[in-house]
N, C-alpha and C positions, 0 to 999 in steps of 0.2 A: 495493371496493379503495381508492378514496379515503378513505372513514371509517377504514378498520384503518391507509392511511399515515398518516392525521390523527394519531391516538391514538397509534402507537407512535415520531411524533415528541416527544412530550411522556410518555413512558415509561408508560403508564398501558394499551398492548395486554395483554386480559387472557389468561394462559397457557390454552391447552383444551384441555389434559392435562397430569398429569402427566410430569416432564421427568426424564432420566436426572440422580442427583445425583454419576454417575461425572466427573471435569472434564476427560476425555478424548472425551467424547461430548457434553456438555455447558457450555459455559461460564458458569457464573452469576457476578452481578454483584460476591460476595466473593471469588470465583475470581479475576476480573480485579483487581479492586481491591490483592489482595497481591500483584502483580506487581508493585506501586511498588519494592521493595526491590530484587528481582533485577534491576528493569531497572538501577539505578546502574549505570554504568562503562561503557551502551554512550552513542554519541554520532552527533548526525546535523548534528555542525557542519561547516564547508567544510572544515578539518584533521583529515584524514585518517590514520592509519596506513600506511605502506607498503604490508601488507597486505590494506588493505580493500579491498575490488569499489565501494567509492565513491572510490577515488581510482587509476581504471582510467584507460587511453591511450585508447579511443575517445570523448573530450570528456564523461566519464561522472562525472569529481568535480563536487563542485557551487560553484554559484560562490558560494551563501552570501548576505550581505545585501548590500541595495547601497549604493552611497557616493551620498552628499550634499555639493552644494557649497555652505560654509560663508563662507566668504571667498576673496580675494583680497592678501594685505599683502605688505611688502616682502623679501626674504631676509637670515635672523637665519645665525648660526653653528650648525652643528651640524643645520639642516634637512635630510631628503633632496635631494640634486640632482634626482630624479628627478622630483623637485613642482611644478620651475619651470618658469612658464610662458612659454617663449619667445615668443611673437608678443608679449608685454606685455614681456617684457621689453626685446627691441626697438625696441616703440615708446616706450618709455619713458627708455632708457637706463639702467635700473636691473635688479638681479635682482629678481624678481618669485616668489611659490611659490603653488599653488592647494593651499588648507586646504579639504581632506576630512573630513565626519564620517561614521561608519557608520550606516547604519540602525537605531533601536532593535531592531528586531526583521524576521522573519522568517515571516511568515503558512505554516501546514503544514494541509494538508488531507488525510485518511488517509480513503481510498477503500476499504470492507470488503466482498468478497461473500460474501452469507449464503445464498447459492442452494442448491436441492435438489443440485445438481451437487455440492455443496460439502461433503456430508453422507456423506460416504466415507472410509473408512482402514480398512485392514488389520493396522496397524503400532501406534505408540504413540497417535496423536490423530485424529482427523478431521479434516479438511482445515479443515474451518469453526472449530475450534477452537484449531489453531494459525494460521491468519489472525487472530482475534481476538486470541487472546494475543500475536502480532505486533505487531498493532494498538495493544494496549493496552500494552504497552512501549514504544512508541515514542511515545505520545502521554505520555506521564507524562516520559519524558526533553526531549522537545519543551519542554513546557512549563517544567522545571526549567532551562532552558539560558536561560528568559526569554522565548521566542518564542508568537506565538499560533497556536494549538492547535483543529480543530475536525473535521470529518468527514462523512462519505456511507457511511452502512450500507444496504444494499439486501438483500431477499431478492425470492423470487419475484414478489411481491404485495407488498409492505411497503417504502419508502426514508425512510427517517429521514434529518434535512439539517440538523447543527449547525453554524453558522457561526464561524469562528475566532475565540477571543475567550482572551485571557489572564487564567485566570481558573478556581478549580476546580471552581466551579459547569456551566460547560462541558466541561469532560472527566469530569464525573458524568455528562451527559447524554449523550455521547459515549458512555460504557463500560454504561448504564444501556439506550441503544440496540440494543449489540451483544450483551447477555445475551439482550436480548427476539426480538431478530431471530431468535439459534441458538436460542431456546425453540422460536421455532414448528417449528424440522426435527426430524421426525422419520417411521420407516419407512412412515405410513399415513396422513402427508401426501396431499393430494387433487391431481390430476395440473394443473398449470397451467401456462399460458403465463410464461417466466419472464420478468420484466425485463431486455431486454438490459444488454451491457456499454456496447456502442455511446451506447446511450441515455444510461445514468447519466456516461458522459464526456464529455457535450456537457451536464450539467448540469454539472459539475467546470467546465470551459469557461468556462461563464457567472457562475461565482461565482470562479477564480482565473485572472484575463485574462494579471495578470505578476508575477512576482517573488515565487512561493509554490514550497513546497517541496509537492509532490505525490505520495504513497504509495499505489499501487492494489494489494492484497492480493486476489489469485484464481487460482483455475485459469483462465480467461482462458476459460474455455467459450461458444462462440459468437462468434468473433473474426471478423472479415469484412474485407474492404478498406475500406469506410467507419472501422471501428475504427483501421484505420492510420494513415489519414487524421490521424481526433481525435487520436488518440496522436501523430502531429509535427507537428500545428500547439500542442498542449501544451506538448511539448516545447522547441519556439523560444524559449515567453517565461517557460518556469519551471525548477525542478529538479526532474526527472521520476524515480523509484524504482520501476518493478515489479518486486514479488514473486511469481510464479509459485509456487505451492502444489502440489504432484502427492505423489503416492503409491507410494512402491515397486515396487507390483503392477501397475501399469502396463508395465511390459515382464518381470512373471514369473508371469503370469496361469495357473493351474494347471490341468491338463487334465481333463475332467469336470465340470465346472459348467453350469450350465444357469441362464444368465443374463434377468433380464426388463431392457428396455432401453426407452424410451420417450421422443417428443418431446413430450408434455404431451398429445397428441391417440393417437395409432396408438402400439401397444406389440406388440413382439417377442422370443422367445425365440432365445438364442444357445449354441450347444451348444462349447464349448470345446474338448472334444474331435476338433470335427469339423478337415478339414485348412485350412487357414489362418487359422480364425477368429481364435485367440487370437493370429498375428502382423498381424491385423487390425486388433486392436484396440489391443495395443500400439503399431504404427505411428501409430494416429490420435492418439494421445494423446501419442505422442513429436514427432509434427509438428506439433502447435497449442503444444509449448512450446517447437521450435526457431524457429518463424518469431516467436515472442514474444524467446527469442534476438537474434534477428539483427534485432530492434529498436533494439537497442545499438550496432552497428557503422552504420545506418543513418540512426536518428534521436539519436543519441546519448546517450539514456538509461539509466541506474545501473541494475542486473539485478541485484538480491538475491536468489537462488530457497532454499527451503522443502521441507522433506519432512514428512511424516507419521510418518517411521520412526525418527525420535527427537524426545528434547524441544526445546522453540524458545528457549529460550535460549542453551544451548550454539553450534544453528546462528549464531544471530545476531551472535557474540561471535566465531564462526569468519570470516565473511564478511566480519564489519566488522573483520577482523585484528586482535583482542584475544584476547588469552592466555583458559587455561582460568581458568574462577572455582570 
């Protein structure tokens, strides 16, 4: 496992199979790469649209870069009032204003999971495929806005870990990550223990302490209270964005199917037909994405959510309250 995360961090894991070259089940690395165009016009700066789900009432806009104190000098005409600093001014007996400069920039770190879980859709994409193409729009806009730009691709066995850096030799390696990751899914994948989520967020943790823009792309499979945990102590010291990814057919699951289900060890057949299986199964899958939900009202993190049942640019441009393109 070590040697295959070695290699598929420096883009060189070799494929071992042939890969679908559909880009609905697939996403390769030219796939992603022409997303630079369509992503234009969306934005992940603090000014928001009306609106967008990033500039929601439960503390969910984001605050952006942060300010830098520059100076101290005396009050000109035409300054903000709002700049002066009254205790100096006071002791001084003069008006006083504190000069602010912004930060150059805005470190983003876009969290992608590539898990077997993630290799599902009935509709237009596979879950994994638009989390990528999410991915990958958003790090091309990131970048364009000036900010640096970098990433955590995870699959079951595989974490690719690009460090923010502005700069397009980094977001090659970034998008060159996540071609290689969705290479490996596919139907006759060998059953593994996957990478928790838990885990790889307490790597995020360790690499963006404060003041990064943070984007985790998943079905959020295998969420626990420790995960919550990670998730609002994250949250305090950055600008936190999950996308939840689900699929239609999660609450219109069809009767008659005969499902194989598996937790990388013991595997079960599931008969749809039978009586409550299939509001079984819908419920699980509706309640690991309300309680990701009511993240937002709690830890007060930006809730972008994702479907599989059409294309991901449109959703994106819906969410972030931008007109049709």
């Amino acid at each position: 496992m070590k040697d295959r995360a070695a290699r598929i961090r420096t883009g060189t894991l070799p494929k071992a199979r042939q890969v679908s070259e559909d880009p609905r089940i697939h996403a390769s690395l030219a796939h992603l790469r022409s997303l630079e165009g369509p992503a234009r016009g969306l934005s992940f700066l603090p000014r928001q649209p009306a609106q967008s789900v990033l500039n929601g009432r439960h503390a969910s806009r984001l605050r952006g870069r942060g300010l830098n104190f520059e100076e101290l000098r005396d009050y000109l005409p035409g300054d903000d009032v709002r700049a002066i600093d009254w205790k100096v001014t006071a002791r001084t007996g003069a008006p006083h204003v504190r000069v602010m400069t912004e930060e150059r920039d805005r470190p983003a770190l876009l969290v992608v999971d590539q898990r077997m879980s993630m290799f599902f859709g009935t509709r237009h994409n596979m879950k994994s495929v638009t989390a990528a193409e999410a991915a990958a729009m958003t790090a091309f806009r990131i970048l364009d806005q000036g900010d640096r730009v970098g990433g955590i691709v995870f699959g079951d066995e595989v974490l690719a870990e690009i460090r923010p850096q502005r700069s397009r030799a980094a977001l090659n390696r970034f998008l060159t990550a996540l071609a290689d990751a969705g290479a490996l899914l596919h139907a006759e994948a060998p059953n593994l223990t996957p990478i928790g989520l838990t885990q790889v967020l307490r790597s995020v943790a360790r690499i963006a302490r404060r003041n990064h823009l943070i984007v985790v792309l998943s079905d959020f499979d295998g969420i626990d209270a420790e995960t919550e945990r990670v998730v609002a102590a994250l949250a305090r010291h950055n600008d936190l964005i999950l996308v939840p990814v689900s699929d239609p057919s999660a609450g219109e699951l069809p009767p008659g199917l005969r499902l194989i289900v598996t937790d990388g060890a013991l595997q079960a057949e599931i008969d749809t037909g039978a009586a409550g299986a299939r509001q079984g199964l819908a419920e699980m899958s509706r309640g690991r994405i309300r309680e990701v939900l009511d993240w937002q009202r709690r830890f007060g993190v930006a809730i972008l959510p994702l479907s599989t049942g059409e294309e991901t640019l449109p959703q994106m441009r819906r969410v972030l309250g931008l007109g049709p393109r």
